[in-house]
Every structure is written in structure tokens, then in C-alpha cells.
Phi, psi and omega in degrees: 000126189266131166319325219167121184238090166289124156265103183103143189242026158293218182281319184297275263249311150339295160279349152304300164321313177279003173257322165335290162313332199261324172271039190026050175277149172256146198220116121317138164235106174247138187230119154292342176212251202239145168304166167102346181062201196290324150321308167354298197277002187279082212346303191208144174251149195219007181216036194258160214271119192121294200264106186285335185178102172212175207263168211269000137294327163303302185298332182277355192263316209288334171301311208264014188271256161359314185278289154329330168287321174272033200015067162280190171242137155229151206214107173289088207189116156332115177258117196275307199200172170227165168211167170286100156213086159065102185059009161210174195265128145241166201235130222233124171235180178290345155230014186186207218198124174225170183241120181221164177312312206242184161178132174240134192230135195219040202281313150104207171221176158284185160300150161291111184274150169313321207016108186199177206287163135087335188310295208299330205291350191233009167322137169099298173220089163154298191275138193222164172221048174195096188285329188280335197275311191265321161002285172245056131275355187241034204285134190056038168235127173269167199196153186228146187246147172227136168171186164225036175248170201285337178283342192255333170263359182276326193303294216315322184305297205285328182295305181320348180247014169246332219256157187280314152216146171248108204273129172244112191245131194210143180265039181219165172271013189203159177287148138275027165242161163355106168293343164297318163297317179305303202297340164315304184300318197285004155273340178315120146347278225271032191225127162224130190261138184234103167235179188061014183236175199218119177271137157296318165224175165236128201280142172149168199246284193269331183231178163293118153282293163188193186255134143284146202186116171285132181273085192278016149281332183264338211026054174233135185267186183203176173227159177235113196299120153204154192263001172207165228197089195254116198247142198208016192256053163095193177215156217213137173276166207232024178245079190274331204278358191240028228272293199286359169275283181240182183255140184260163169269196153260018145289340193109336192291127148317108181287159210191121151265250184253026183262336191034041146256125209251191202271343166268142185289153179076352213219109169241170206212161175177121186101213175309343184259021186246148192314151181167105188322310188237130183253068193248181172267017170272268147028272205285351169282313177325273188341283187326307212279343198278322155344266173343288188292358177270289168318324204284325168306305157275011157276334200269317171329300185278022181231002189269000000 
């Protein structure tokens, strides 16, 4: 029996785990694929408060360093479901069953698809949804990035120092990132902005040929020749599976306010996958530590 069972190894979950510890709560942590989440892929991180500046594999290995020197546990495993069994939680993964007081889910969310022809079919060859993973395969090729957020102009940045041009295509006349990062691009040569569009199709057999793309102010359509097709318009949570647990919006986000207490007694969220305005990696460092001390307050509670 675990004091606190994380669900998910980002930064919430991560951090959620070291406040755990430090109030001497015993700690799980399950990750399905690899800790650090989504911060991984990032090249350099510049705005997190302390760190003028390191790349988002160090920061997620030094978390997760961190998390483990204070002896949490982890466990590398699908989490299938959670259930109710009369004052703790278990928690049912693929390959077994753990039992904890508290749980927190911290699951974060994916990528977002275009879903649009041809997207599932070239995944894999052309279409990526990690410039930093993927980048330099396309080195002296040209490629679009398509989304207008700090995710779409750091790819768009990073592409640019492999790809021979790079199209950044947005449905808006304008970025939603950083104007430091926009104004960057626009010295890059080898960076062209595509506004007002939307892609329609993506062309190709074996591979990304190029794009179709609606001018939806002009309503016309055009094609853009490019071998790779870097998708960026955000992310979607992934907790269908906890549905019959806690409440969901109509999006999907777990609902939660700044408490990151959900609508079941034992069971708090924290980070990307939870109802919220802003989705950074301070936000999700909150989230971990405000999660944690909610729990660790209502183990102390049911234990008086």
C-alpha cells in the first residue's frame, strides 16, 4: 500500500512525487513510455524561473534524478484504469495491480492530429509531430510546420537550421507565441509564413509530396511542394480511461480548479490534462507540488 500513486513521470507528476517525499509519504510513480513528458523534445528551455536556459532532455533527466534520490518508485507500465475499494485506491495497469491512499493523475495530454487524408497514412514518412525527434532527416529539404504557438515557432526555428526552407502555415493573420521567437524567424531567409490557411489534404503515396492548403479568407485553394509535414496546433488529453473516476469537461480535461482536487475523494490531477487557462512548464511544477500537499493533507486527515 502506496501513501500516493502518480500517474504519469512529466514535470507535474515528477514534482508532484518529490513534495510527496519530502512530507514522508511513500511514492509510486507510473509512466508508460518514458519520464519527462513532453519538455523532452525541447530543444532549450528559457523561461522556466531560476534557469535562464537549459534543454528540456537535462531538465527532465535532472527531475527525474531528483525524484528517485528521494525515494520515489517507478514503474514503467500501462495504466488501464483506477477503482474504488472501500477507502483506497487501485490502480490496474498491464501488468499487475498497486494499491495506494491517495492518486494523482498527471497524464498530461498528446499531440494534437490534423485528422485530415493521408495524415495516419505517412506518419512515419514525412508527417512528424517532433521536429526536434525528426529534424535531421530532412536536412536540405524543404518542409511545413503547421500550428501559430511557441511550439510551432520553436520547430519552425529549429527547422530552419537543417531544412533548406521552411513553410510555417497558420490559420490565423497572426502567431499566438512569443513575438521574440516570430521576430527571430522573420530574419531567418529560409522561413515563410503562410497565413490565413488551413491544410486540406497532405499529397503523396509512399511519402509527404506536399500540401494542400485553404486560403480561408480568399477561399482558394494552392498547393505547397514540401517532403515533410511537421504538425503543432496544440494537444488533447488522453483520459477517457478515467472517465467513470472523475469528471471530465467537454473536452476532455479533467475537471479540477486550483486545488487540483477532482470530484472523488482521494483522487487529485495536476498538469496538462486538467481543466486550466495556461498550460507551461511552471503551471505543471505548480500543479505537481499543489497536488502532492492536497494529498499528503488528506492521508493525514483519514489517519487521525
Amino acid at each position: 500500500m502506496y501513501d500516493v500513486i502518480v500517474i504519469g513521470a512529466g514535470t507535474a507528476g515528477m514534482t508532484a512525487g518529490i513534495y510527496a517525499r519530502r512530507a514522508g509519504k511513500t511514492v509510486l510513480i507510473i509512466e508508460e513510455k518514458n519520464y519527462g513528458g513532453q519538455i523532452i523534445n525541447t530543444p532549450e528551455v528559457e523561461n522556466y524561473p531560476g534557469i535562464s536556459k537549459v534543454s528540456g532532455f537535462i531538465f527532465a533527466n535532472n527531475l527525474y534524478n531528483q525524484t528517485r534520490e528521494l525515494g520515489a518508485e517507478f514503474k514503467f507500465e500501462e495504466v488501464i484504469k483506477i477503482q474504488n475499494n472501500s477507502g483506497y485506491k487501485v490502480v490496474v495497469t498491464n501488468k499487475t495491480k498497486y494499491q495506494g491512499k491517495t492518486v494523482i493523475i498527471a497524464t498530461g495530454a498528446k499531440n494534437r492530429p490534423l485528422e485530415v487524408n493521408n495524415e495516419d497514412k505517412l506518419t512515419g514518412a514525412g508527417v512528424s509531430y517532433c521536429a526536434t525527434c525528426d529534424g535531421a532527416f530532412f536536412r536540405g529539404k524543404d518542409v511545413a510546420v503547421v500550428g501559430g504557438g511557441n511550439t510551432a515557432l520553436e520547430d519552425a526555428l529549429f527547422l530552419s537550421d537543417y531544412c533548406n526552407l521552411v513553410y510555417v502555415v497558420h490559420r490565423r493573420n497572426e502567431f499566438r507565441g512569443e513575438k521574440g521567437l516570430t521576430d527571430i524567424l522573420k530574419e531567418k531567409g529560409n522561413v515563410k509564413f503562410v497565413f490565413d490557411s488551413v491544410v486540406k489534404s497532405i499529397k503523396g503515396e509512399q511519402s509527404v509530396e506536399g500540401l494542400e492548403i485553404l486560403n480561408v479568407k480568399k477561399n482558394t485553394l494552392s498547393e505547397i511542394k514540401v517532403q515533410g509535414a511537421f504538425i503543432a496546433i496544440g494537444q488533447m488529453p488522453d483520459n477517457e480511461k478515467f472517465s467513470d473516476m472523475v469528471e471530465l469537461d467537454g473536452k476532455g480535461y479533467i475537471k479540477a480548479d486550483e486545488t487540483c482536487t477532482t470530484n472523488t475523494e482521494g483522487v487529485f490531477v495536476a498538469g496538462d490534462c486538467r481543466t486550466k487557462q495556461v498550460r507551461q512548464l511552471t503551471t505543471a511544477a505548480s500543479d505537481g507540488a499543489v497536488a502532492a500537499l492536497a494529498a499528503c493533507s488528506y492521508i493525514n486527515k483519514i489517519n487521525q
